[in-house]
DOTINU-600171 format. One record per residue: residue in three letters; x negated, y, z negated of N, C-alpha, C in turn. Coordinates in nm, 3 decimals, decimal comma, padded with zeros to 5 digits, m for minus. Atoms other than C-alpha are relative to their C-alpha. Example, Ala and Ser with C-alpha at 12.3 -4.5 7.8 and 13.67 -1.06 7.14 Angstrom:
// residues 2
aa_nx_ny_nz_cax_cay_caz_cx_cy_cz
ALA_m00,089_m00,119_00,000_m01,230_m00,450_m00,780_m00,090_00,120_00,000
SER_00,082_m00,119_00,006_m01,367_m00,106_m00,714_00,077_00,109_m00,073
// end
This chain:
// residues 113
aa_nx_ny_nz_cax_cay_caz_cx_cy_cz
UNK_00,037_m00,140_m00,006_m00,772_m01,387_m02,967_m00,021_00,037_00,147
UNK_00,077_m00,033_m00,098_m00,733_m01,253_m02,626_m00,072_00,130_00,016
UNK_00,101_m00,089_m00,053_m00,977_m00,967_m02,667_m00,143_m00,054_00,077
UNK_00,095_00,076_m00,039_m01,242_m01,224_m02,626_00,010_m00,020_00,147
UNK_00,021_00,039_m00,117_m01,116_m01,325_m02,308_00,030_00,118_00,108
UNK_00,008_m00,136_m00,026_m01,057_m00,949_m02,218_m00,127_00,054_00,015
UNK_00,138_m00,015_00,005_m01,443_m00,909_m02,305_m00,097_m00,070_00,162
UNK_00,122_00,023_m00,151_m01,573_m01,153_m02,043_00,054_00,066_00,126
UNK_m00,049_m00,020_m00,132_m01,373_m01,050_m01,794_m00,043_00,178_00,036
UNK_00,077_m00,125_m00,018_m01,483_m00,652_m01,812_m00,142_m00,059_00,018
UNK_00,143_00,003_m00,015_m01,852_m00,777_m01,881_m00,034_m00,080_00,118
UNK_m00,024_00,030_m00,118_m01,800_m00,996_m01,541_00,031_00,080_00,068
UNK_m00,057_m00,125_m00,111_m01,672_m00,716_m01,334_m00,134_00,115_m00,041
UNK_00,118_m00,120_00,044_m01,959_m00,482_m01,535_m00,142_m00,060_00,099
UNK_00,106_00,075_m00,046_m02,227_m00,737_m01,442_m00,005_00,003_00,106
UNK_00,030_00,015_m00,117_m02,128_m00,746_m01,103_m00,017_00,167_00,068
UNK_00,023_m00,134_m00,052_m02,110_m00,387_m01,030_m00,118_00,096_00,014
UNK_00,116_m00,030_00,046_m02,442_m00,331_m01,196_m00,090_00,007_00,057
UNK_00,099_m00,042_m00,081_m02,624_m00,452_m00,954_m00,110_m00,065_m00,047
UNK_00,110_m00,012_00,024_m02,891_m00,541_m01,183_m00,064_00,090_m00,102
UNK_00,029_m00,077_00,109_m02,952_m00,243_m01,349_00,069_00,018_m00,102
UNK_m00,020_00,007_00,145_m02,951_m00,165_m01,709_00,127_00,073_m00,056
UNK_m00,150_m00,088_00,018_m02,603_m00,078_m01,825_m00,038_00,045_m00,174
UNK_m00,014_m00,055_00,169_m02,586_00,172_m02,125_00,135_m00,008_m00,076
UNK_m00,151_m00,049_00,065_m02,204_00,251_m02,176_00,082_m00,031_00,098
UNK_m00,067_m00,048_m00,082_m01,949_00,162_m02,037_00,180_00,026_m00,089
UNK_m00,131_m00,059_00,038_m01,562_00,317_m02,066_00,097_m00,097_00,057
UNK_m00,117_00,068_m00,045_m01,219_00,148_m02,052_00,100_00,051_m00,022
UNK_m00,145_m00,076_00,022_m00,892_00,285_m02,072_00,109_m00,120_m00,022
UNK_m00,032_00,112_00,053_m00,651_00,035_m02,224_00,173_00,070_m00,023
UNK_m00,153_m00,063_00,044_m00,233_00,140_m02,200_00,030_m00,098_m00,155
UNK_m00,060_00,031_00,151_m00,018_00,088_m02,574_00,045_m00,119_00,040
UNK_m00,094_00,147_00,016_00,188_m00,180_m02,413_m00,100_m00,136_00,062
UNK_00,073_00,110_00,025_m00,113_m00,427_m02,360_m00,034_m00,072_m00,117
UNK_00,018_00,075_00,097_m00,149_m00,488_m02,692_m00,094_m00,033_m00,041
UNK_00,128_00,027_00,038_m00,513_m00,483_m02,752_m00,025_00,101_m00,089
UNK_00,085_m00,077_00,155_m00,665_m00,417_m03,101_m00,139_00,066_00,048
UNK_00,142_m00,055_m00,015_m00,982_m00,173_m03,021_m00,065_m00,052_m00,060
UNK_00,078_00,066_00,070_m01,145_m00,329_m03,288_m00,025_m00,111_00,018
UNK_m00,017_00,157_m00,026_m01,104_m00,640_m03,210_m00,053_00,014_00,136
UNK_00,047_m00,012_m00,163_m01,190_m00,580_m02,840_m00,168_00,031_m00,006
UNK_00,110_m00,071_m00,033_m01,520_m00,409_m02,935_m00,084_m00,133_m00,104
UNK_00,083_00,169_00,067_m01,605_m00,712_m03,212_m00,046_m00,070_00,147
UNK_m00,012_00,112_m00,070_m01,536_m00,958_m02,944_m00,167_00,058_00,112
UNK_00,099_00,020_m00,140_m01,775_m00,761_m02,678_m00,126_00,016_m00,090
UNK_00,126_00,035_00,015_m02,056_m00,735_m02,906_m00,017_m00,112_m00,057
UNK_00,020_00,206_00,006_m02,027_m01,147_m02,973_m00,051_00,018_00,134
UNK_00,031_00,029_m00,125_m02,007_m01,195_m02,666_m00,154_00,090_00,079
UNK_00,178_m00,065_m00,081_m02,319_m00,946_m02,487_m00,135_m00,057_m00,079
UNK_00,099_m00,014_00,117_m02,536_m01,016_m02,808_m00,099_m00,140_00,097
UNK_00,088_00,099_m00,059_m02,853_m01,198_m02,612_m00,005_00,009_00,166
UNK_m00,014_m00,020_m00,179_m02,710_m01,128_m02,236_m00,075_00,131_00,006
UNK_00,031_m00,110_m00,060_m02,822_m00,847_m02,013_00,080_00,128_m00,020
UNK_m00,072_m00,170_m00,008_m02,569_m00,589_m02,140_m00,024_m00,023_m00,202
UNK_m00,062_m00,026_00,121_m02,615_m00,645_m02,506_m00,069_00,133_m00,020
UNK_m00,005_m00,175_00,028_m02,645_m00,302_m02,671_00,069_00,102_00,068
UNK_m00,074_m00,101_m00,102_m02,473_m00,197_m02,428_00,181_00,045_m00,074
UNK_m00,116_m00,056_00,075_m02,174_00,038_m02,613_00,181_00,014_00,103
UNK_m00,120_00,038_m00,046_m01,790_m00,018_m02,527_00,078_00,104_m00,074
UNK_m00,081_m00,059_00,067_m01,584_00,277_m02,544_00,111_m00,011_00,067
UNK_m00,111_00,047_m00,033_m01,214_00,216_m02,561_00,054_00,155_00,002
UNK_m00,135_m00,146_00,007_m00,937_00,494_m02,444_00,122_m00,048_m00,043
UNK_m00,152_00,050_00,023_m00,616_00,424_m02,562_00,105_00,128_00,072
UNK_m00,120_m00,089_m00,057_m00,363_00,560_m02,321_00,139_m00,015_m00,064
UNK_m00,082_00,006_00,021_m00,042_00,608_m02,473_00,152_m00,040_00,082
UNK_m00,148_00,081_m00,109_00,316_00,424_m02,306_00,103_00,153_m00,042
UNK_m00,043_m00,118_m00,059_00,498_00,724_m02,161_00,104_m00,055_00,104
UNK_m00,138_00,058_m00,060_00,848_00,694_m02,039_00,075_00,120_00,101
UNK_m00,119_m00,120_m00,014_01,048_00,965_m01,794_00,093_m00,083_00,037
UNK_m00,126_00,025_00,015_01,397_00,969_m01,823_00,064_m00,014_00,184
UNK_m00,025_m00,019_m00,120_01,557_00,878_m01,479_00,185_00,084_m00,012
UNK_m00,094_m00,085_00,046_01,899_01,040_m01,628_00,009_00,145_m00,079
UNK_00,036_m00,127_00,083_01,796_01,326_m01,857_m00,116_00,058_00,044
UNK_00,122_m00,057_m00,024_01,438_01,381_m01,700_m00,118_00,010_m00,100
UNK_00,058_m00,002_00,081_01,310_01,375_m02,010_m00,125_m00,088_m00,042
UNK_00,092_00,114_00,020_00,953_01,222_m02,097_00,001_m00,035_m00,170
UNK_00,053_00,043_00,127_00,872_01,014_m02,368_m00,116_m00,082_m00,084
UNK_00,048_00,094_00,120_00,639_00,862_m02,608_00,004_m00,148_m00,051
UNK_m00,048_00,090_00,056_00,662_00,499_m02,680_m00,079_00,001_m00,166
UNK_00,060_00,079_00,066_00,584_00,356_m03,015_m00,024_m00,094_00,013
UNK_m00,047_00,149_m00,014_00,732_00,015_m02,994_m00,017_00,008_00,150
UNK_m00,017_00,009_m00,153_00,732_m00,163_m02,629_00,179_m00,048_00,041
UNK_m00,102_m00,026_m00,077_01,077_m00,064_m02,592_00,036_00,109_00,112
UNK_00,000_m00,134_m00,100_01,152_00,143_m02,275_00,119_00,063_m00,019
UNK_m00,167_m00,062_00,022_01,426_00,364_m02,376_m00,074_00,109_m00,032
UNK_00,054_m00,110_00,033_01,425_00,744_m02,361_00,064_00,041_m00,156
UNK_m00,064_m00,088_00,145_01,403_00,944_m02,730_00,100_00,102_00,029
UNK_m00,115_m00,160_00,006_01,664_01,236_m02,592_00,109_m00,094_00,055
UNK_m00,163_00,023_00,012_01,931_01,061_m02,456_00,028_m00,201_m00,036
UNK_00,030_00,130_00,068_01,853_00,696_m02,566_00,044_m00,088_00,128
UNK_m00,023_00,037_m00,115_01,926_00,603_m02,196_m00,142_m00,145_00,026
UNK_00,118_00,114_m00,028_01,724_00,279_m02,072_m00,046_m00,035_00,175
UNK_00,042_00,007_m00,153_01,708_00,364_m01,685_m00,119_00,098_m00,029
UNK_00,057_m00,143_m00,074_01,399_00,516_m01,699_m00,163_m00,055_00,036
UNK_00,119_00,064_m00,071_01,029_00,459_m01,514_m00,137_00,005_m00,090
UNK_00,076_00,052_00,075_00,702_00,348_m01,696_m00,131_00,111_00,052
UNK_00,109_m00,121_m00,027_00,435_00,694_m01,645_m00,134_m00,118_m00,016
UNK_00,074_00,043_00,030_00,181_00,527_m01,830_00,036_m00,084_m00,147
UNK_00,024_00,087_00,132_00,063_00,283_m02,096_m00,009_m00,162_00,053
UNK_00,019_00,184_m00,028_00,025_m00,068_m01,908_m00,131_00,026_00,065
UNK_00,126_00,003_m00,063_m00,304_00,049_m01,813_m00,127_m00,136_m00,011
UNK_00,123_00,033_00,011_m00,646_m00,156_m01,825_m00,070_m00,036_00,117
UNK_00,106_m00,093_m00,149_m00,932_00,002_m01,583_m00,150_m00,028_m00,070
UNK_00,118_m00,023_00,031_m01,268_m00,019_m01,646_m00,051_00,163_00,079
UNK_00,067_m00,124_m00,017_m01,333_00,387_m01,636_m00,083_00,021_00,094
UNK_00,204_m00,044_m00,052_m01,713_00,405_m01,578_m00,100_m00,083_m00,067
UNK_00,089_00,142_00,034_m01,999_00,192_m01,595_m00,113_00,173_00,018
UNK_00,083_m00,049_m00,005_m02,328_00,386_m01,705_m00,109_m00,051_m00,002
UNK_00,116_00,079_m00,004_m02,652_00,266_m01,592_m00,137_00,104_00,023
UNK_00,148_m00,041_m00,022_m03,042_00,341_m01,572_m00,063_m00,035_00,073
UNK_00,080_00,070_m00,119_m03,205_00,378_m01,271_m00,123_m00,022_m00,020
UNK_00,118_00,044_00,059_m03,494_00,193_m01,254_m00,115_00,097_00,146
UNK_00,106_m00,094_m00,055_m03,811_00,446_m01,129_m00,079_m00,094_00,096
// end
């Protein structure tokens, strides 16, 4: 399951950014052609936090969609599948907009008074 190993590696990069302080939420943005189950990503991070310094801490996933323009027709597209081929002229020269994303957004924390 690599959400699991998707999990430490955000909550490692969270942890270090943190600082210390108390993280509430943080956001991720996740492109189609990575291949990560949200559900499965958000299981895995509350295994994994449950007892550390971020548990409770809530994991919201974006799912960016894989987005194709046409370098012959101009045309953008939509993936479903992780085939790169445009839907209007079924052409396969064409450049990758989005969807191979994964960012860690925003990290939300509580300053301590």
């Amino acid at each position: 399951m690599h959400e699991l190993a998707l999990s430490q590696a955000i909550a490692a990069s969270v942890e270090r950014h943190a600082d210390g302080r108390h993280v509430t939420r943080v956001r991720v943005r996740i492109g189609h052609l990575r291949q990560v189950v949200p559900e499965s990503l958000r299981f895995s991070w509350t295994l994994l936090t449950e007892g550390s310094a971020l548990d409770g801490t809530e994991l919201l996933v974006e799912h960016v969609p894989a987005v194709v323009a046409c370098n012959d027709c101009a045309e953008m597209s939509t993936l479903d599948l992780p085939i790169l081929v445009c839907h209007a002229c079924h052409g396969h020269d064409v450049t990758l907009v989005s969807g191979d994303e994964f960012l860690i957004d925003s990290i939300d924390v509580m300053e301590v008074a």
